[in-house]
C-alpha positions in Angstrom: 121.6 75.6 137.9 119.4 78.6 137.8 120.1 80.9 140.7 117.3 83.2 141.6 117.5 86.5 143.8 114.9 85.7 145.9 113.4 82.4 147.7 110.3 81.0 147.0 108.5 82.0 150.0 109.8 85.4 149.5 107.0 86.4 146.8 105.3 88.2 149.3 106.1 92.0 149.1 107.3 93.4 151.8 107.2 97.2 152.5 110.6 99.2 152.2 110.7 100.4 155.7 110.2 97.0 157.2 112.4 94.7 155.5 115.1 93.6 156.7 114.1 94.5 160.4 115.1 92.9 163.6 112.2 91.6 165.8 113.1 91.0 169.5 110.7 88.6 171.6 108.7 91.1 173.8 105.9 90.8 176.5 102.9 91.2 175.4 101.2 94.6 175.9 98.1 95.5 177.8 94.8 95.1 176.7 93.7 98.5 174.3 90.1 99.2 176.2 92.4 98.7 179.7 95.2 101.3 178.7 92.2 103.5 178.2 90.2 103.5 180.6 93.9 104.0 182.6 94.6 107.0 181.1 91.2 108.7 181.6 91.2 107.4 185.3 94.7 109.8 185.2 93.2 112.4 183.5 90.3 112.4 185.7 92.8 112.8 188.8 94.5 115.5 187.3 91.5 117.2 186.8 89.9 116.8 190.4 92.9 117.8 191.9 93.0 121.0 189.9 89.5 122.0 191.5 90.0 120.8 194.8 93.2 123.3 194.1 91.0 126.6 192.8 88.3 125.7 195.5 90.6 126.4 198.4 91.8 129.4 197.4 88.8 130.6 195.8 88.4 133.4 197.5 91.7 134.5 195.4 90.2 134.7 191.7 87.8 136.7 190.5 84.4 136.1 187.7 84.0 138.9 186.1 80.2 138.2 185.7 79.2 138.3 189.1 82.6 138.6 190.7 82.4 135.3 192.9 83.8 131.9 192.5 81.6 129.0 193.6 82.2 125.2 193.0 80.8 125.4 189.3 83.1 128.1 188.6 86.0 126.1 190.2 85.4 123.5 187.9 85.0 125.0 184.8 87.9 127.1 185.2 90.4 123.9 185.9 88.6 122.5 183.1 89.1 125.8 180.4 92.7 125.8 182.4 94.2 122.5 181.9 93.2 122.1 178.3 94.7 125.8 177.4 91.8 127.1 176.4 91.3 130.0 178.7 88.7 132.3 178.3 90.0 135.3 180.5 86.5 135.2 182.2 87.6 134.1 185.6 91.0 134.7 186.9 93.2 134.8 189.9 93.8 138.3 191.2 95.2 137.7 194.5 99.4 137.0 195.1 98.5 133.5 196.4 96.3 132.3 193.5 99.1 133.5 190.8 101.5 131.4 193.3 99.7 128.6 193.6 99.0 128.8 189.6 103.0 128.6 189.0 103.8 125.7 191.6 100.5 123.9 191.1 98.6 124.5 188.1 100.7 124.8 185.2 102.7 121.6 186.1 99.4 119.9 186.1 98.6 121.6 182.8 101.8 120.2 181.8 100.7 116.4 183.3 97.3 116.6 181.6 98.4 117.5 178.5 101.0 114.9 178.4 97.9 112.3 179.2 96.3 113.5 176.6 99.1 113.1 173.8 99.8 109.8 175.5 99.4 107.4 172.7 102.2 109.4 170.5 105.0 109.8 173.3 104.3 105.8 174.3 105.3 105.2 170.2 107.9 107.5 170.9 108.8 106.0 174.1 108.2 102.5 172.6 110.9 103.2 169.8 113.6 104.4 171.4 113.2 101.6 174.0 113.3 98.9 171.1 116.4 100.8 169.8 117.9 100.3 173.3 117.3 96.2 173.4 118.4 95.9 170.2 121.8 97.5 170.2 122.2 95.7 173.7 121.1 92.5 171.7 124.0 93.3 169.0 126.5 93.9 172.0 125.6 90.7 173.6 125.2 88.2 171.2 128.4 85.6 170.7 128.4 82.2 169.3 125.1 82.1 168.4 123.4 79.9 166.2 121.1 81.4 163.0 118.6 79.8 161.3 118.1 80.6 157.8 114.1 79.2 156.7 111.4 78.7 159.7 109.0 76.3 157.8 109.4 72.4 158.3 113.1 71.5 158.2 114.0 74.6 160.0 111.4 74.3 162.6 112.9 70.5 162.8 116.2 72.0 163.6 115.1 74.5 166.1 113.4 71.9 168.7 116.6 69.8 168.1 118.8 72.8 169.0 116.4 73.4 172.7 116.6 69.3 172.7 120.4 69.6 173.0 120.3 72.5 175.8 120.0 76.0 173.2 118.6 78.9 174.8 115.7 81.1 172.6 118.1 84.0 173.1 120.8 82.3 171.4 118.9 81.4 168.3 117.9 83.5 164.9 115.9 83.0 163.1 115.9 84.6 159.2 113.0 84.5 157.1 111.7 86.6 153.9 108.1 85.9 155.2 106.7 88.6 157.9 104.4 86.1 159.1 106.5 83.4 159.8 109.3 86.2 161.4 105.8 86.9 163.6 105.4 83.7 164.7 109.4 82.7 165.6 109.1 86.0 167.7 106.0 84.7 169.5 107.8 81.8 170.3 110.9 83.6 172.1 113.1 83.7 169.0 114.9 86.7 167.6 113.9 86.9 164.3 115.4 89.0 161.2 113.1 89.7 158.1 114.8 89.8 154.5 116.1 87.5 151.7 119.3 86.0 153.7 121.1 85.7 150.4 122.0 89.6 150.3 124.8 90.2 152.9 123.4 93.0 155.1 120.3 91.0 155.9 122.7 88.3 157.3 124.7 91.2 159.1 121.8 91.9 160.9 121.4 88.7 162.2 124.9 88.9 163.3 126.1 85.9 161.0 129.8 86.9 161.6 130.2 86.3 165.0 127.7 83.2 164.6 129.3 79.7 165.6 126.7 77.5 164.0 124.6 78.7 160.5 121.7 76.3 159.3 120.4 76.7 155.8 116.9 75.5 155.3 115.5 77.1 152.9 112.6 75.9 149.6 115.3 75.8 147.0 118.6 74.3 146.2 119.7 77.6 144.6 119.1 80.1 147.3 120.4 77.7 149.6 124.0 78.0 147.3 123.7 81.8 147.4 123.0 81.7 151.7 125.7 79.4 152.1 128.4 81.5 149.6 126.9 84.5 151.5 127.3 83.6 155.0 130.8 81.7 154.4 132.4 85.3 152.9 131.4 87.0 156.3 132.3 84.0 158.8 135.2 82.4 157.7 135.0 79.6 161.0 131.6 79.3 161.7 129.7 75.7 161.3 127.5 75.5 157.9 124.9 72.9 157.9 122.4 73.2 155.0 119.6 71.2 153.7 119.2 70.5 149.7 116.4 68.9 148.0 118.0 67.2 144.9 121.3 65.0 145.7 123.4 66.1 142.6 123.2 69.8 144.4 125.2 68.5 147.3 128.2 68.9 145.8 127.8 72.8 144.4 126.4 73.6 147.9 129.5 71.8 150.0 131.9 73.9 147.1 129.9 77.1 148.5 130.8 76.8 151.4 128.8 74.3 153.5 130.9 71.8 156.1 127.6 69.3 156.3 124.9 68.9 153.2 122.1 66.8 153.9 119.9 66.0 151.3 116.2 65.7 152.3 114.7 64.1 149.7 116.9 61.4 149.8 117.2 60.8 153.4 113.4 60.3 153.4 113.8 57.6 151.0 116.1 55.6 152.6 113.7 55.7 155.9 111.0 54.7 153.8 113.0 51.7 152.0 114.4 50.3 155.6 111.0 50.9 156.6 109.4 48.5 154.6 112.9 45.7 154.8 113.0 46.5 158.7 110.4 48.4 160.2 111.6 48.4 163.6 115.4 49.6 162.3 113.7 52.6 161.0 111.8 53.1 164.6 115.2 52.9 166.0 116.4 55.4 163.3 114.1 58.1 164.0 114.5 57.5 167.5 118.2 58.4 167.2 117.7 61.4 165.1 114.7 62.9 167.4 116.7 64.5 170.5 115.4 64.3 174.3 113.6 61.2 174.4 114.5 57.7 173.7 117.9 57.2 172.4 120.2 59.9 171.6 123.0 60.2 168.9 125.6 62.9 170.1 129.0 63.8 169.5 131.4 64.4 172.6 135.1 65.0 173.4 137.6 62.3 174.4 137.4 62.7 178.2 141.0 62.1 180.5 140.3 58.8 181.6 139.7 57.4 177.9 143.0 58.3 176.6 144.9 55.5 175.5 142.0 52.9 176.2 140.2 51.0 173.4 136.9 52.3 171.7 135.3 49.1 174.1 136.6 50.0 177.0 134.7 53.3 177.4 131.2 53.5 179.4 129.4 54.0 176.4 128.2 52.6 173.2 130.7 54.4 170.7 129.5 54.2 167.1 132.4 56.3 165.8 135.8 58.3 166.3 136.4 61.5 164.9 140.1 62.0 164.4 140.7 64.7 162.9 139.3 65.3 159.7 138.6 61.4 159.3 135.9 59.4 160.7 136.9 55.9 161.6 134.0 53.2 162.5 134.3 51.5 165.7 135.8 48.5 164.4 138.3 49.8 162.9 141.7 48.9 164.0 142.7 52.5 163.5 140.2 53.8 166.1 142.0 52.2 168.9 143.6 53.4 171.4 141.8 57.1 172.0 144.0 60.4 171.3 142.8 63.4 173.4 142.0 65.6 170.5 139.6 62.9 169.2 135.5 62.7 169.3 133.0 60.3 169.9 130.0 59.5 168.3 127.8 58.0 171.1 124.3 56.2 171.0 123.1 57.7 175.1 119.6 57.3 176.8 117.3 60.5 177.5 116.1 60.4 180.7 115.7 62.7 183.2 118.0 64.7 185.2 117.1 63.4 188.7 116.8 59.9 187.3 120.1 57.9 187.4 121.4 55.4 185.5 121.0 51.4 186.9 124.5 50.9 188.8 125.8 54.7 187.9 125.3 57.9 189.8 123.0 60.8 188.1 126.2 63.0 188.5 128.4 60.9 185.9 125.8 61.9 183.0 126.8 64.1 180.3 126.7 67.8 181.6 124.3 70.1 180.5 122.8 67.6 177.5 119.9 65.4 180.0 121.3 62.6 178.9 122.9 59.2 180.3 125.6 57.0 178.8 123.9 53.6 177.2 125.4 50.7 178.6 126.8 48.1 176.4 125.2 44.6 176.4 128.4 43.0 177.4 128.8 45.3 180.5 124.9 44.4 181.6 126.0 40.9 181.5 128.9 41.4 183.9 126.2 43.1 185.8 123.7 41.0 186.0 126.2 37.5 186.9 127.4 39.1 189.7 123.8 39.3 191.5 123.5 35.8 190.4 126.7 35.0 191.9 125.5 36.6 195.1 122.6 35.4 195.3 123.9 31.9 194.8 126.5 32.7 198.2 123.6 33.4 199.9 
């Protein structure tokens, strides 16, 4: 299989000094014609305080063309003053205007100046603030969960990943495309721009303290080169990656992925239960869309289960994981529970401050918005003892 350097969307130059750059979401700045008219507004303040400053003491400085100060002169002196120009023409002669020109005047100098080279310190200012966040970002960030590809499939993953209960701020997102990286920040995301199959693009991202990778990128062969990337620089993290053609599965799982799934074919099989059984495939893309509907998640063996039978749990268990081996529910093997096992589980999404029929809102899943599905056998037990009652009545 040919294995290029760079991914397909990737054939958009990028300039030196901005590749492989780390955006952080940020709020969105002030209107341009607003910050203007602010700093004028200050400048103008500055500058009426200056001559409100000369005109007290006027008496103090000197013109040399007719040897008094009135308010003209006042304010063409502040003005000649504050922008450094100074002429000579009028100037304080007396012990209080030279004192009131070191506590007062030059500081405001100082403060108009400052105004007026405000646009270069506020890049200045703007820099070494988005230094700041990001090595605070690099600090902070643990058992995160990067994204490699922001177009279909990876967009896919990412409103699974907020379905389940991720935070923005613990997703990144990597993506050779500065537009796309512009958009994933606009939505909240961290977002790191560079081909992800060189390593220090991925080390930007923080890929070695990651707990979860997802590969979903154009090509089959760049998703080989992520996936060999990522698994030399975490050696535990979680590699899910998506692959186009089914007889590149196997290379990619050899590289280093613990779950391939192949799109192409997936969408085949959804089209051909589609047309056998079209409301098995309803039920199908039910399961696999997270936070409404029907849910299919994977949760630990709780206490209480241990040593019971996969049907005598509170919810409909599709598989066990034991292990490295998954066992259906019918198999003899599943049964009875271990505490190190995992369970496959069909739930219903509802909301958090609805409960289930016969179950209190506290016994749902933490932290997923989610309620255990009842089995139909269990409904039935329910719904003979009302008749029962009501037949006593």
């Amino acid at each position: 299989m040919k294995l290029p350097m760079h991914d397909a969307a990737s054939h958009e130059r990028m300039p030196e000094d901005v590749s492989h750059r780390v955006q952080l979401p940020r709020r969105a700045p002030a209107a341009p014609l607003r910050q203007v008219v602010r700093r004028l507004v200050m400048a103008l303040i500055v500058l009426v305080l200056t001559v409100l400053i000369v005109w007290v003491d006027r008496d103090e400085y000197h013109d040399n063309a007719n040897g008094k100060v009135d308010f003209l002169d006042c304010v063409y002196y502040a003005t000649v003053t504050l922008s450094t120009t100074g002429y000579g023409d009028i100037v304080p002669y007396g012990d209080t205007a030279r004192l009131l020109n070191i506590l007062l005047i030059t500081p405001l100098r100082v403060l108009f100046l400052i105004i007026l080279v405000g646009t270069t310190l506020e890049v200045l200012t703007e820099r070494t603030r988005e230094q700041w966040r990001l090595n605070r970002w690099r600090t902070a960030l643990r058992d995160h969960t990067v994204i490699v590809g922001f177009g279909t499939k990876g967009r896919s993953a990412v409103e699974t990943l907020r379905a389940t209960g991720a935070s923005r701020d613990r997703i990144v997102i990597v993506d050779p495309s500065p537009k796309v990286i512009d958009a994933a920040v606009a939505e909240g995301f961290a977002g790191v721009l560079g081909d992800a199959t060189r390593s220090d693009v991925l080390l930007r991202a923080e890929v070695q303290r990651a707990h979860q990778i997802i590969i979903a990128t154009q090509r089959d062969d760049t998703a080989v080169l992520v996936s060999l990337t990522a698994r030399q620089l975490n050696k535990k993290a979680t590699i899910v990656a998506a692959v186009r053609e089914e007889e590149n599965a196997p290379l990619l799982r050899q590289s280093g992925a613990d779950s391939v799934i192949t799109s192409a074919s997936a969408a085949g099989r959804l089209l051909g239960l589609s047309v056998h059984s079209p409301s098995a495939s309803t039920v199908m893309e039910d399961l696999i869309q997270q936070g409404s509907g029907l849910d299919l998640i994977e949760r630990p063996v709780v206490k209480a289960e241990v040593g019971k039978s996969v049907r005598d749990t509170g919810d409909l268990v599709v598989s066990v994981l034991r292990g490295h081996r998954l066992l259906a529910y019918d198999d003899p093997a599943a049964s009875p529970l271990q505490h190190a096992d995992r369970l496959i589980t069909i739930v219903r999404a509802v909301p958090k401050d609805e409960p289930e029929l016969g179950r209190p809102a506290s016994q749902g899943l933490p932290g997923s918005g989610v309620q255990p599905m009842r089995r139909a056998d269990e409904k039935d037990r329910v719904i003979r003892r009302a008749d029962e009652q009501d037949l006593g009545d």
